[in-house]
Chimera marker file (.cmm) of the C-alpha trace (Angstrom):
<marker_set name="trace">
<marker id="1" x="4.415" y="-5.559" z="1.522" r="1" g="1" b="0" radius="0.5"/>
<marker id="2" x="5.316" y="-4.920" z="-1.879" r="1" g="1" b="0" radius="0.5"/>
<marker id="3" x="7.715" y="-2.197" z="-3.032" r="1" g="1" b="0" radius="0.5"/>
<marker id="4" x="6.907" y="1.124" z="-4.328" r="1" g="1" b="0" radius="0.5"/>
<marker id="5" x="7.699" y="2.748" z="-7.577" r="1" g="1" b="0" radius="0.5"/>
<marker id="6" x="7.270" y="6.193" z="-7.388" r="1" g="1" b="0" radius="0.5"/>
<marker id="7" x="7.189" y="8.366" z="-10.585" r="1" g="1" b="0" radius="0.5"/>
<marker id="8" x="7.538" y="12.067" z="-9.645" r="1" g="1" b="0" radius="0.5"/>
<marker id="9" x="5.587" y="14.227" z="-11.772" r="1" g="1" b="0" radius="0.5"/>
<marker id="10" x="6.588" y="17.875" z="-12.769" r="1" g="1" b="0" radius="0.5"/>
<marker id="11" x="7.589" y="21.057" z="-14.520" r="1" g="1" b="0" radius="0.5"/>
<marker id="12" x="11.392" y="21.873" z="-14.452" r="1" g="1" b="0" radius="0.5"/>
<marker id="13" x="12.157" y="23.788" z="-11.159" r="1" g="1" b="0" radius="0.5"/>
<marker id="14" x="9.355" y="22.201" z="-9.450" r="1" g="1" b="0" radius="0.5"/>
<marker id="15" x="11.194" y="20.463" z="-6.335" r="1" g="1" b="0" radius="0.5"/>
<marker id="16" x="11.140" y="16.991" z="-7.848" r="1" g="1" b="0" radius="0.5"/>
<marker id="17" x="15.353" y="15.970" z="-7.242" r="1" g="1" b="0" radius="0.5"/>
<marker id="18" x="15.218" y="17.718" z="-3.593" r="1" g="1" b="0" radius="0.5"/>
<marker id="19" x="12.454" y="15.149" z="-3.254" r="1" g="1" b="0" radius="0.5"/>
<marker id="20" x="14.181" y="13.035" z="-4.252" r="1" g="1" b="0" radius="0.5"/>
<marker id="21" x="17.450" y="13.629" z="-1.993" r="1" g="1" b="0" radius="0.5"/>
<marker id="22" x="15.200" y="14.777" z="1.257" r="1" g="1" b="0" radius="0.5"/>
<marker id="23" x="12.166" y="11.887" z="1.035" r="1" g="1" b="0" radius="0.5"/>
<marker id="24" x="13.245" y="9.114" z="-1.300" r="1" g="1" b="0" radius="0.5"/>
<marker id="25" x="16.963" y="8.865" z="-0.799" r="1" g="1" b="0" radius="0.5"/>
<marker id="26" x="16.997" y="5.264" z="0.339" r="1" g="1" b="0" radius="0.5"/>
<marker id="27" x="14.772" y="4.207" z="-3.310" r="1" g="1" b="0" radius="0.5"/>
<marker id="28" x="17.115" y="3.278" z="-5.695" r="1" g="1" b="0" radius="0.5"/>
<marker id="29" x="17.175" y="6.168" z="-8.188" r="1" g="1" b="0" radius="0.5"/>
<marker id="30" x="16.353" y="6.301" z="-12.443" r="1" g="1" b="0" radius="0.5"/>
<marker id="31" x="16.892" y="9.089" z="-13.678" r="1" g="1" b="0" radius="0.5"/>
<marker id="32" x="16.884" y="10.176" z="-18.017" r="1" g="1" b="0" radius="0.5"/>
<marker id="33" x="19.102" y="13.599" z="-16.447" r="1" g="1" b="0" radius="0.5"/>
<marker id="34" x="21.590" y="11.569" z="-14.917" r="1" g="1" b="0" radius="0.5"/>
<marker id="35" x="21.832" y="8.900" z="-17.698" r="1" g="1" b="0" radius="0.5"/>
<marker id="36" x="22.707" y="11.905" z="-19.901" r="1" g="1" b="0" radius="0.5"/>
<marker id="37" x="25.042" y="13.389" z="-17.461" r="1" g="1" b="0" radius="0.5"/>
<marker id="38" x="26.830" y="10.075" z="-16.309" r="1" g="1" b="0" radius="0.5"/>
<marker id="39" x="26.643" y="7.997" z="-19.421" r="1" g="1" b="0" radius="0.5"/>
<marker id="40" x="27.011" y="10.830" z="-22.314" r="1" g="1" b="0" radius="0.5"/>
<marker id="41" x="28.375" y="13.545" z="-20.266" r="1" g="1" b="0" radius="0.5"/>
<marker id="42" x="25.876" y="16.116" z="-21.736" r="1" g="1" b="0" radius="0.5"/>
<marker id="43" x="22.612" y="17.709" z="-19.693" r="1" g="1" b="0" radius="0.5"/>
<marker id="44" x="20.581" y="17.651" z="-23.008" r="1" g="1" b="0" radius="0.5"/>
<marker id="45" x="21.018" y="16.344" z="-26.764" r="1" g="1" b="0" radius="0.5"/>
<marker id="46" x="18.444" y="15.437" z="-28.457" r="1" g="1" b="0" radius="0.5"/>
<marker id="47" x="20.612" y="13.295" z="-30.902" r="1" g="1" b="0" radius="0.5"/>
<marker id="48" x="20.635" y="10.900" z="-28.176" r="1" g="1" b="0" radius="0.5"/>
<marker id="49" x="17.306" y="11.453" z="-26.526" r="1" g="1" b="0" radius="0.5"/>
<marker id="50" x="16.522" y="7.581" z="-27.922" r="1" g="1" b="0" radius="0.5"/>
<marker id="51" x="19.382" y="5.831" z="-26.558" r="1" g="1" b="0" radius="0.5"/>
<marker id="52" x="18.859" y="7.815" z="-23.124" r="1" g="1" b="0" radius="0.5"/>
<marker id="53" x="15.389" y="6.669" z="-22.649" r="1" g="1" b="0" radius="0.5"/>
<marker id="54" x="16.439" y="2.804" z="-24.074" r="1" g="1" b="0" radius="0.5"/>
<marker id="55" x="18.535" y="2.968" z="-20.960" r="1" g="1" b="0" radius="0.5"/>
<marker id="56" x="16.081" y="4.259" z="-18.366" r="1" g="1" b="0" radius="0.5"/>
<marker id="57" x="13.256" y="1.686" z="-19.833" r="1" g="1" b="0" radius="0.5"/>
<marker id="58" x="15.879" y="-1.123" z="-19.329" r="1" g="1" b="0" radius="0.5"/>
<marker id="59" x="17.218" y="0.354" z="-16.191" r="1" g="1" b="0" radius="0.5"/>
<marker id="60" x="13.872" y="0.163" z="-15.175" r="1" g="1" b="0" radius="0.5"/>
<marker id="61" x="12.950" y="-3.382" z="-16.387" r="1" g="1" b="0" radius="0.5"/>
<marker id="62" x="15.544" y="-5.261" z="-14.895" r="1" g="1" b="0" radius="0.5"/>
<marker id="63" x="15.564" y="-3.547" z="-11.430" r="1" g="1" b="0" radius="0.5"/>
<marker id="64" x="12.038" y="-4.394" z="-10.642" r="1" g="1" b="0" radius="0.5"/>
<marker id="65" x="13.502" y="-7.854" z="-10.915" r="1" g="1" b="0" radius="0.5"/>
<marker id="66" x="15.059" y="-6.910" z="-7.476" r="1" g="1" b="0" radius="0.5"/>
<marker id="67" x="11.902" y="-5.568" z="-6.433" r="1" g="1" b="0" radius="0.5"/>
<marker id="68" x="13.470" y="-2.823" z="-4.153" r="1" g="1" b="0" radius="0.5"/>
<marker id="69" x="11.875" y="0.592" z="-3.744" r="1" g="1" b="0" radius="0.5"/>
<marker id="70" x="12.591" y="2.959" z="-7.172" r="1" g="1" b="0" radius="0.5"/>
<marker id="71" x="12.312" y="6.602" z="-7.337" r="1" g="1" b="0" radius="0.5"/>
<marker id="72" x="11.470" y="7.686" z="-11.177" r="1" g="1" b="0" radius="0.5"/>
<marker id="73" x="13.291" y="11.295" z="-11.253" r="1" g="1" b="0" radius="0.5"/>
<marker id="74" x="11.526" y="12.665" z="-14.540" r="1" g="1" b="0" radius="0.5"/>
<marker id="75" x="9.544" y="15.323" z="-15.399" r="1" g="1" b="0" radius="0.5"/>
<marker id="76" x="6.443" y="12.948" z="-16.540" r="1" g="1" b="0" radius="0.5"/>
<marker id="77" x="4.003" y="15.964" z="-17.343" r="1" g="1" b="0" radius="0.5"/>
<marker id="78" x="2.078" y="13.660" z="-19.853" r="1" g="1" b="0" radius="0.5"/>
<marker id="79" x="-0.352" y="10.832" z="-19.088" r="1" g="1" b="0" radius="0.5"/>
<marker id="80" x="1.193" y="9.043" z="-21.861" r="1" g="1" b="0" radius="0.5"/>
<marker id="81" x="4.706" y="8.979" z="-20.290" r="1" g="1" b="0" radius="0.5"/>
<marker id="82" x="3.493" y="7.735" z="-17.634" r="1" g="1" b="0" radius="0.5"/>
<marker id="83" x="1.829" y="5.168" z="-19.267" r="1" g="1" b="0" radius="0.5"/>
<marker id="84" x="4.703" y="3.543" z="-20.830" r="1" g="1" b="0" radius="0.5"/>
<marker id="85" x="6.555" y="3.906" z="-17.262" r="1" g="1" b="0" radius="0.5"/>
<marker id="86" x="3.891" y="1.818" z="-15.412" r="1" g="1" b="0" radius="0.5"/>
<marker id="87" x="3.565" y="-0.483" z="-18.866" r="1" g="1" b="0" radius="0.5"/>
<marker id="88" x="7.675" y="-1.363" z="-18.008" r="1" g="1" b="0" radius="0.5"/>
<marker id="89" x="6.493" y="-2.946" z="-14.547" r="1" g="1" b="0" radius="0.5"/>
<marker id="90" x="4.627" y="-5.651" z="-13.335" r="1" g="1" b="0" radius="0.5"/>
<marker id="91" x="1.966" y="-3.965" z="-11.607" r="1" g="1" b="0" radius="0.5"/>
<marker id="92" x="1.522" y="-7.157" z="-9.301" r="1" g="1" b="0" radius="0.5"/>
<marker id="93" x="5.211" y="-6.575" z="-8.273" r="1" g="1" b="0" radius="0.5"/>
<marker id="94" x="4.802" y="-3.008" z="-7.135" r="1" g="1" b="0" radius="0.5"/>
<marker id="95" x="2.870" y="-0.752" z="-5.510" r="1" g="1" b="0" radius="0.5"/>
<marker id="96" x="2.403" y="2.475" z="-8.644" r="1" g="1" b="0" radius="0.5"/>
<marker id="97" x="2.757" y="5.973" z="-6.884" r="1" g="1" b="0" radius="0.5"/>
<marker id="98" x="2.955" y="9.255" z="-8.541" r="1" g="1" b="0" radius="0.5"/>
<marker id="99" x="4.391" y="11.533" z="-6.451" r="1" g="1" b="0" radius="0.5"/>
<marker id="100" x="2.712" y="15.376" z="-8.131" r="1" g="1" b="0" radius="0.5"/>
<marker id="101" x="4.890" y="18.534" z="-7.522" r="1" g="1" b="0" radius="0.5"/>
<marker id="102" x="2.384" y="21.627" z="-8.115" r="1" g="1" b="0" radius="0.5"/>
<marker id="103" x="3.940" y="24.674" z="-8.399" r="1" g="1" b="0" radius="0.5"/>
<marker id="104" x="3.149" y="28.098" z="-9.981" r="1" g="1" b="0" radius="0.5"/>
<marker id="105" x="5.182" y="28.825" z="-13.222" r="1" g="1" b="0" radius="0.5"/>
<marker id="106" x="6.288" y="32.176" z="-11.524" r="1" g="1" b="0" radius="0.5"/>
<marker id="107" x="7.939" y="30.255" z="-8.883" r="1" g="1" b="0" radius="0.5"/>
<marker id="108" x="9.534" y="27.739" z="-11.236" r="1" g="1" b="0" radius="0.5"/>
<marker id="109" x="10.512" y="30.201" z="-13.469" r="1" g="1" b="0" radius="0.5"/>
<marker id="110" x="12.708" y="32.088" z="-10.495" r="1" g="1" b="0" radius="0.5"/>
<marker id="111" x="13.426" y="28.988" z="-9.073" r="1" g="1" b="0" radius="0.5"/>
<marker id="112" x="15.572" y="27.809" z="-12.086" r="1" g="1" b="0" radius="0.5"/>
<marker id="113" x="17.238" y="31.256" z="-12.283" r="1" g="1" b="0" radius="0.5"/>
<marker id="114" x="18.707" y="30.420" z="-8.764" r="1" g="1" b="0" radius="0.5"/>
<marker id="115" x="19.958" y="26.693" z="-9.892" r="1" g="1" b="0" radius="0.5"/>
<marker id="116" x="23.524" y="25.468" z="-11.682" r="1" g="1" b="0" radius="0.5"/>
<marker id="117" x="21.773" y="23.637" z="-14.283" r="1" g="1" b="0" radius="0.5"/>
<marker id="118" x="19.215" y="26.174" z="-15.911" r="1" g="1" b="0" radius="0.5"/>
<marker id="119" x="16.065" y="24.747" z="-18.200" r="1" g="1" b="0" radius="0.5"/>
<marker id="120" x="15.334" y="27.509" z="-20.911" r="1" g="1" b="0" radius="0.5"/>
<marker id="121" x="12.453" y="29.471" z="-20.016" r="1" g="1" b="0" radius="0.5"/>
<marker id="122" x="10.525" y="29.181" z="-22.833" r="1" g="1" b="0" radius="0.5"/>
<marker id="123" x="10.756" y="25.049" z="-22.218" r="1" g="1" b="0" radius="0.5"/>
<marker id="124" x="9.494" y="25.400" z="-19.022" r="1" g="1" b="0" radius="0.5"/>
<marker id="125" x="6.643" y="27.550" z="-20.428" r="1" g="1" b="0" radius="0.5"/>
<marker id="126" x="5.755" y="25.264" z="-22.547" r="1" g="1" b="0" radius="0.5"/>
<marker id="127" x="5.885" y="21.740" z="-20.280" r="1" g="1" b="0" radius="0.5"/>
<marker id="128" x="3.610" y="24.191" z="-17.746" r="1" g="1" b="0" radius="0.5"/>
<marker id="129" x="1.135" y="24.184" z="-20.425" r="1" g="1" b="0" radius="0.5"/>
<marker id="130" x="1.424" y="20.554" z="-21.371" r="1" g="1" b="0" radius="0.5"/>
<marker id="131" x="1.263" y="19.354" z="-17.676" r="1" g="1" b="0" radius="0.5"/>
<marker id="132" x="-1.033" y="16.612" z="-17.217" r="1" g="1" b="0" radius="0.5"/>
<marker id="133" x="-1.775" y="15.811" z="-13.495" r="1" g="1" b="0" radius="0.5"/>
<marker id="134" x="-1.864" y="12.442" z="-12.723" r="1" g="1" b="0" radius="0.5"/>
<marker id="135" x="-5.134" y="10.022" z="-11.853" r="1" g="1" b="0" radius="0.5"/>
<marker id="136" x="-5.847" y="7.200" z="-10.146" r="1" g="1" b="0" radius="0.5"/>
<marker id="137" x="-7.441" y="6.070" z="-13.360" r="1" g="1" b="0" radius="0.5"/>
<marker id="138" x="-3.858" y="5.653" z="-15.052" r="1" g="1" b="0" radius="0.5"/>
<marker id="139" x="-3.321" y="3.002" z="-12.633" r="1" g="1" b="0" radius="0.5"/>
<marker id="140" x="-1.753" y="4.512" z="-9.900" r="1" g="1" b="0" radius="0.5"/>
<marker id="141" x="-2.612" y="3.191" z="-6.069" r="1" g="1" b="0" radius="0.5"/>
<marker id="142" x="-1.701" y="6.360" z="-4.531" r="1" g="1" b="0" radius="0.5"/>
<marker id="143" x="-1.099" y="9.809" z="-5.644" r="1" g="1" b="0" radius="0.5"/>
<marker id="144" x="0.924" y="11.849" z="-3.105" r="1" g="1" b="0" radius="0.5"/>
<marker id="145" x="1.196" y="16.025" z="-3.483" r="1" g="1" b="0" radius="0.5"/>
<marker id="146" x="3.412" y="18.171" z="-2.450" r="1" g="1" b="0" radius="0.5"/>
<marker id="147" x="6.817" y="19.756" z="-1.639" r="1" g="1" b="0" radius="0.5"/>
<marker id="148" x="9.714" y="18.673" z="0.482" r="1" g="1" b="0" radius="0.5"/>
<marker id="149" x="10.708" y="21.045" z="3.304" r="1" g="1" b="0" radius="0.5"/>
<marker id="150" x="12.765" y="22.972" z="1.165" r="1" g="1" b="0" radius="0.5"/>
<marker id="151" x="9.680" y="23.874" z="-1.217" r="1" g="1" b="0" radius="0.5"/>
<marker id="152" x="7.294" y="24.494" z="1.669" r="1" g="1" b="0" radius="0.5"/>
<marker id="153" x="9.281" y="27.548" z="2.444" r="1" g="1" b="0" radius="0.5"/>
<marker id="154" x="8.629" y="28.871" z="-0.930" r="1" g="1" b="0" radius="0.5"/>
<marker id="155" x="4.802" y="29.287" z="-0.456" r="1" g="1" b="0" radius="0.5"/>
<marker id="156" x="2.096" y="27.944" z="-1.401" r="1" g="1" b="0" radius="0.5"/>
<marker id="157" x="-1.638" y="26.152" z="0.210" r="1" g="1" b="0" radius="0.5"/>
<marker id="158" x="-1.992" y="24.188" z="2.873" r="1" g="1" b="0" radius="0.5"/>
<marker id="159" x="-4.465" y="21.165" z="1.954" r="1" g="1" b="0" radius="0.5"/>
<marker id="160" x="-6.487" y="19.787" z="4.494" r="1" g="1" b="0" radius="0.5"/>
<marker id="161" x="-4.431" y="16.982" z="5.469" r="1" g="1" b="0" radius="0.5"/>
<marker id="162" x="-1.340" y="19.282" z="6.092" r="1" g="1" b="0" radius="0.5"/>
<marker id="163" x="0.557" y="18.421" z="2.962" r="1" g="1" b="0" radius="0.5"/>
<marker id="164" x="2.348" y="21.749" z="1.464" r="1" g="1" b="0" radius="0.5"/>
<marker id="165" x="1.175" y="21.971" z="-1.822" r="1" g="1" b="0" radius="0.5"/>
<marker id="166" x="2.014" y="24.789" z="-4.469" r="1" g="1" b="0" radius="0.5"/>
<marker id="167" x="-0.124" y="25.356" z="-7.268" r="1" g="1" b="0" radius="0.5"/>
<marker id="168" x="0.476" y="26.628" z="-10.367" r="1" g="1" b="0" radius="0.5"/>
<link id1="1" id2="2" r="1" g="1" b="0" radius="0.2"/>
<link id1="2" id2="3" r="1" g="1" b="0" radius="0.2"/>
<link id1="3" id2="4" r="1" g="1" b="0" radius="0.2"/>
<link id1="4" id2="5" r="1" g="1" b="0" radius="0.2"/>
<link id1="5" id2="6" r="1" g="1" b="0" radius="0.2"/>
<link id1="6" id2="7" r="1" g="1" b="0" radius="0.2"/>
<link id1="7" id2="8" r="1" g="1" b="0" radius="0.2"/>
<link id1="8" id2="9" r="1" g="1" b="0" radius="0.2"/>
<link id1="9" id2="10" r="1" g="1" b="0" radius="0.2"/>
<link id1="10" id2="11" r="1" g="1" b="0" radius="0.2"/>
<link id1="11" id2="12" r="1" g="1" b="0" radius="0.2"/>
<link id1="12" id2="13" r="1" g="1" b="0" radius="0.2"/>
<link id1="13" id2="14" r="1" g="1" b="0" radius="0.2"/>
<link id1="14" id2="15" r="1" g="1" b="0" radius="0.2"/>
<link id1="15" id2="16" r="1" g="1" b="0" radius="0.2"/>
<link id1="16" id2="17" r="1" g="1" b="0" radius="0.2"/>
<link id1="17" id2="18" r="1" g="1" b="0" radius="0.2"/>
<link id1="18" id2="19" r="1" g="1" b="0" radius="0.2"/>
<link id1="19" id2="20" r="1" g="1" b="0" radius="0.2"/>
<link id1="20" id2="21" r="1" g="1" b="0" radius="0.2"/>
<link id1="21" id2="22" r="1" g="1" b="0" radius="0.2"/>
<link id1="22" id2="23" r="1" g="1" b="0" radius="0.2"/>
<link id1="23" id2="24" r="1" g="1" b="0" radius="0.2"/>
<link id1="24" id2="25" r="1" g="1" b="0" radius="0.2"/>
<link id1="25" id2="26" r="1" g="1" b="0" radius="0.2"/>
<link id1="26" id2="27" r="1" g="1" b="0" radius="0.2"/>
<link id1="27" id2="28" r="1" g="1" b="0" radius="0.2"/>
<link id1="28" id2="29" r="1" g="1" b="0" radius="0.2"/>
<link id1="29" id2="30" r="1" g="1" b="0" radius="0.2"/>
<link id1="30" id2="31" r="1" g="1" b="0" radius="0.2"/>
<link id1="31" id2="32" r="1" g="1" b="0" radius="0.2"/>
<link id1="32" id2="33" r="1" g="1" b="0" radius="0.2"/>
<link id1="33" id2="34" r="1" g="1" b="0" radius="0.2"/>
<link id1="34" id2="35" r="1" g="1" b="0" radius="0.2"/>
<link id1="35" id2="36" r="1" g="1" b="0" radius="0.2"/>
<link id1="36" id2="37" r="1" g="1" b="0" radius="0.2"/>
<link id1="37" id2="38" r="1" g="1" b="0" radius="0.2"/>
<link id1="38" id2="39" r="1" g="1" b="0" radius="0.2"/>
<link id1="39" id2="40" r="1" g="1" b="0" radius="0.2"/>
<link id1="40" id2="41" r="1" g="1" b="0" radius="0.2"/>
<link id1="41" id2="42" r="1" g="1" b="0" radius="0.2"/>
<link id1="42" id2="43" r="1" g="1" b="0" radius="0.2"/>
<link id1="43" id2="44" r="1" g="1" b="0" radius="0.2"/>
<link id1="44" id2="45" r="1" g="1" b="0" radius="0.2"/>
<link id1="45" id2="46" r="1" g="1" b="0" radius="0.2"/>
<link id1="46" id2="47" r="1" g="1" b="0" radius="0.2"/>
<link id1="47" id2="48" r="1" g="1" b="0" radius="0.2"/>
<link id1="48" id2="49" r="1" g="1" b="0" radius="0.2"/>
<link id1="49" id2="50" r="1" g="1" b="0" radius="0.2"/>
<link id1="50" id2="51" r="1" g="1" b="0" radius="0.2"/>
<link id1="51" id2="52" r="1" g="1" b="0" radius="0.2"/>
<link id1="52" id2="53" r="1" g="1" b="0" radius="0.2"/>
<link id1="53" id2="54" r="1" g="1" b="0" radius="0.2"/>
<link id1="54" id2="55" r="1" g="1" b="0" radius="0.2"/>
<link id1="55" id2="56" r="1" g="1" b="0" radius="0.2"/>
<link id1="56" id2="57" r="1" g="1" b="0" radius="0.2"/>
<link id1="57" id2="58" r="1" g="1" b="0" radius="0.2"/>
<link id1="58" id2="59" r="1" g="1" b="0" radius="0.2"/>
<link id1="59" id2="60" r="1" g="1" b="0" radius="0.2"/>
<link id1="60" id2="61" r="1" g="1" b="0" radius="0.2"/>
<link id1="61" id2="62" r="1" g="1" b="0" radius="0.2"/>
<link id1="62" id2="63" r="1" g="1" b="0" radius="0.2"/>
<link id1="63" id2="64" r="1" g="1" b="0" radius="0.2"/>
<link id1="64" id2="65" r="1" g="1" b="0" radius="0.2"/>
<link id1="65" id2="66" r="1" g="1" b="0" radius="0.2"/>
<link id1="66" id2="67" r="1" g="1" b="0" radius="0.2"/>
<link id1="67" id2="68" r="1" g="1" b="0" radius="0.2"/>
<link id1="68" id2="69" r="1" g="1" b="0" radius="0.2"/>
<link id1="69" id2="70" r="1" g="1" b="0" radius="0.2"/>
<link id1="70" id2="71" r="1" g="1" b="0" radius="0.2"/>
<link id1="71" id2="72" r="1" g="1" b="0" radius="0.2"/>
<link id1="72" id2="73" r="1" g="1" b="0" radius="0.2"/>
<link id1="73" id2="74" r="1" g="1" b="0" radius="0.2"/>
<link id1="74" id2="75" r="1" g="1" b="0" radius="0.2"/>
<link id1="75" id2="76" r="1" g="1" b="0" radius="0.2"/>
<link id1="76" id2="77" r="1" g="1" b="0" radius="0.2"/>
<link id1="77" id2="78" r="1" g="1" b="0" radius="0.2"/>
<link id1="78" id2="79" r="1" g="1" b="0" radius="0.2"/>
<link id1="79" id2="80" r="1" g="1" b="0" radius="0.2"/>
<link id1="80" id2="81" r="1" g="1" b="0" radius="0.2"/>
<link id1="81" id2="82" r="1" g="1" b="0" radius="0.2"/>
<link id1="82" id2="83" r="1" g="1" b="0" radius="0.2"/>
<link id1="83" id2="84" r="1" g="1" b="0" radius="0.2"/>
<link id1="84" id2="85" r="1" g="1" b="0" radius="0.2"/>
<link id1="85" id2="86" r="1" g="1" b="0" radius="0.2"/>
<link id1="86" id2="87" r="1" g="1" b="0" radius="0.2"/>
<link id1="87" id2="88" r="1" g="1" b="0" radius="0.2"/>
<link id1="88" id2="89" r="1" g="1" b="0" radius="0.2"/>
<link id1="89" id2="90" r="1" g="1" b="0" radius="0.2"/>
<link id1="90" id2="91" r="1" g="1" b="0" radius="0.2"/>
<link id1="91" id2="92" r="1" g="1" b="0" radius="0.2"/>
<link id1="92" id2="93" r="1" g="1" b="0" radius="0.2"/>
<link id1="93" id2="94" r="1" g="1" b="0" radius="0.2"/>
<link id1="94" id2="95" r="1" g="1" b="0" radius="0.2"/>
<link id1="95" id2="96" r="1" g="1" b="0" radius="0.2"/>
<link id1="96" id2="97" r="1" g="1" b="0" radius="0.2"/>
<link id1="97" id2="98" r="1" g="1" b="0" radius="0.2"/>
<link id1="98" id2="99" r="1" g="1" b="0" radius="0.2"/>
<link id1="99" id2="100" r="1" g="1" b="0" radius="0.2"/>
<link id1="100" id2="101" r="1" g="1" b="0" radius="0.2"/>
<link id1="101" id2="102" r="1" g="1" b="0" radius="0.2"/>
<link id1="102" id2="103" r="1" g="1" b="0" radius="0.2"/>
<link id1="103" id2="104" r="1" g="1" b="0" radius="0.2"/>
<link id1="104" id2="105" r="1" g="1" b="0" radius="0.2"/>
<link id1="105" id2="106" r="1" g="1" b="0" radius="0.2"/>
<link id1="106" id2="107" r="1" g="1" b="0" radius="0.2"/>
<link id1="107" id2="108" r="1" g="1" b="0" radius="0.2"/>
<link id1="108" id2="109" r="1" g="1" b="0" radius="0.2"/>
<link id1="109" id2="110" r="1" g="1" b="0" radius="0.2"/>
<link id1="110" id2="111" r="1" g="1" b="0" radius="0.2"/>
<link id1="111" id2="112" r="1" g="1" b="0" radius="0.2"/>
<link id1="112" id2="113" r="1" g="1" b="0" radius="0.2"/>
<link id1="113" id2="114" r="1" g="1" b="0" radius="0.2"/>
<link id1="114" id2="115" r="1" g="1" b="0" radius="0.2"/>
<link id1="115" id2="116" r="1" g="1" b="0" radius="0.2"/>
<link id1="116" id2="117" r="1" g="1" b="0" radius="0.2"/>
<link id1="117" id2="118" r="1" g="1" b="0" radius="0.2"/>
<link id1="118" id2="119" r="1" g="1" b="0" radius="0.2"/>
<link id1="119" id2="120" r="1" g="1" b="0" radius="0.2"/>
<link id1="120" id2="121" r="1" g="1" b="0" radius="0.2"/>
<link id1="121" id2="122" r="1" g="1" b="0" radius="0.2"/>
<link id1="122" id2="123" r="1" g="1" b="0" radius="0.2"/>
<link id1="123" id2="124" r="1" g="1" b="0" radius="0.2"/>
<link id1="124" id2="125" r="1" g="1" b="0" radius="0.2"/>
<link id1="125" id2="126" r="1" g="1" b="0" radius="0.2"/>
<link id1="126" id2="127" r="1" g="1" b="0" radius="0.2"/>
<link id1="127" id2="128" r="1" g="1" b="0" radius="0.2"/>
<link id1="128" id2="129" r="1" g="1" b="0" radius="0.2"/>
<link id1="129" id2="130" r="1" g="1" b="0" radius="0.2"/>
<link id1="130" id2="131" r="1" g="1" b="0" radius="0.2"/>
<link id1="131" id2="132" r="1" g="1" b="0" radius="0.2"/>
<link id1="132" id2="133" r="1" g="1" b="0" radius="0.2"/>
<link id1="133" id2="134" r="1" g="1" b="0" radius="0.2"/>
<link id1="134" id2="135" r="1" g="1" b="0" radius="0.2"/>
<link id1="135" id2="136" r="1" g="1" b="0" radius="0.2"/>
<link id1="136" id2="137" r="1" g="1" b="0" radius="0.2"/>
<link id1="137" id2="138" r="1" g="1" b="0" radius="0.2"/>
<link id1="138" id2="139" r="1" g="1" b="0" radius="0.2"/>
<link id1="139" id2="140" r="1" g="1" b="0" radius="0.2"/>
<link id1="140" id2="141" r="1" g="1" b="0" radius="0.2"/>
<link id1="141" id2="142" r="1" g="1" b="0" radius="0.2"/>
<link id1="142" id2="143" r="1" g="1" b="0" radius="0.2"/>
<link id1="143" id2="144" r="1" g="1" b="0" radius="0.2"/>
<link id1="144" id2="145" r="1" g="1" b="0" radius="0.2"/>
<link id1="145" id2="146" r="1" g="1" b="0" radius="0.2"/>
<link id1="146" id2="147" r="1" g="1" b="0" radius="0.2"/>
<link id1="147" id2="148" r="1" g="1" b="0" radius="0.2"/>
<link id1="148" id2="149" r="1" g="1" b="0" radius="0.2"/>
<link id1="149" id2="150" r="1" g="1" b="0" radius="0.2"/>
<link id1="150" id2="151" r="1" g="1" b="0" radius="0.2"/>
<link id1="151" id2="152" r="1" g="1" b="0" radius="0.2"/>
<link id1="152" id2="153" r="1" g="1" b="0" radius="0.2"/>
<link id1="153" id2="154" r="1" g="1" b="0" radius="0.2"/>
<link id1="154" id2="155" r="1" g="1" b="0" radius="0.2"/>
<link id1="155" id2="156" r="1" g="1" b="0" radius="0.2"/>
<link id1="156" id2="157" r="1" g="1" b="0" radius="0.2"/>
<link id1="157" id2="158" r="1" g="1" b="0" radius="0.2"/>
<link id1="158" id2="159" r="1" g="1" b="0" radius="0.2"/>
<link id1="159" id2="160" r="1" g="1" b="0" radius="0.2"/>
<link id1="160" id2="161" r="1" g="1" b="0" radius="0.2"/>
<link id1="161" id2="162" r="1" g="1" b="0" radius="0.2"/>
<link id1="162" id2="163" r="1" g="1" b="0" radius="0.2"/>
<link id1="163" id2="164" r="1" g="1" b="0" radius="0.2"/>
<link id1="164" id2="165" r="1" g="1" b="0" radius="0.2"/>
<link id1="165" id2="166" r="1" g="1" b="0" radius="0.2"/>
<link id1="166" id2="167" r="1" g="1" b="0" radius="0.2"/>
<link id1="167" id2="168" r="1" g="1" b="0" radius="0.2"/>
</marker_set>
């Protein structure tokens, strides 16, 4: 079976790094916030938004080498993103899985009150109205929805398959 990259998909505050730690903690993990964190020591510059993303991009390039499981931890509201994540992989390597976190902006919004690391409100606002969901037409095989545990318990629908699923 071929191994999975899975490119989680959402606004700021919408569950996506608890996914990451509760469902995906055995995929080896790329992530633009911790490159910023770990490499530059900074949660956001956008002097060095270019050199952040050359690292992801390669990060990302030369692990699919090892073809082992990869989490993409990224907001990737925009169909174009998304794009040049998938373009970085050799679709006949990997299995291409977007992993959507809905969630209403009210709930994000409050959400990232609560958290260490706090994403200006207005920049939330804005990614809310710039969200693109993703489609199995941008080359994904599977498109998984919803919440970990943890986000379950903060409300939300219950599609028919039983997947928690917040909406925005």
């Amino acid at each position: 079976m071929k191994p999975e990259l899975v490119i989680a998909v959402g606004i700021p505050a919408s569950g996506k790094s608890t996914l990451r730690k509760t469902r995906y903690w055995d995929y080896l993990i790329i992530s633009p916030d911790d490159i910023r964190k770990n490499v530059f020591g900074v949660e956001y510059d956008a002097e060095i938004e270019k050199d952040v993303w050359e690292i992801v991009f390669n990060l990302l390039r030369s692990n699919t080498m090892k073809k082992g499981n990869i989490f993409f931890d990224a907001t990737s509201i925009s169909k174009w993103t998304r794009k040049k994540i998938i373009k970085a992989v050799d679709r006949r390597k990997y299995n291409i899985v977007a992993h959507y976190m809905p969630i209403k902006l009210s709930s994000a919004i409050d959400r990232n009150g609560r958290r260490k690391r706090k994403v200006p409100v207005e920049v939330i606002r804005r990614m809310a109205d710039r969200l693109e969901p993703p489609s199995k037409e941008e080359g994904f095989k599977e498109i998984r929805i919803g919440p970990s545990r943890s986000n379950a318990q903060s409300g939300g629908i219950s599609p028919p398959d039983g997947t928690r699923c917040l909406i925005r």
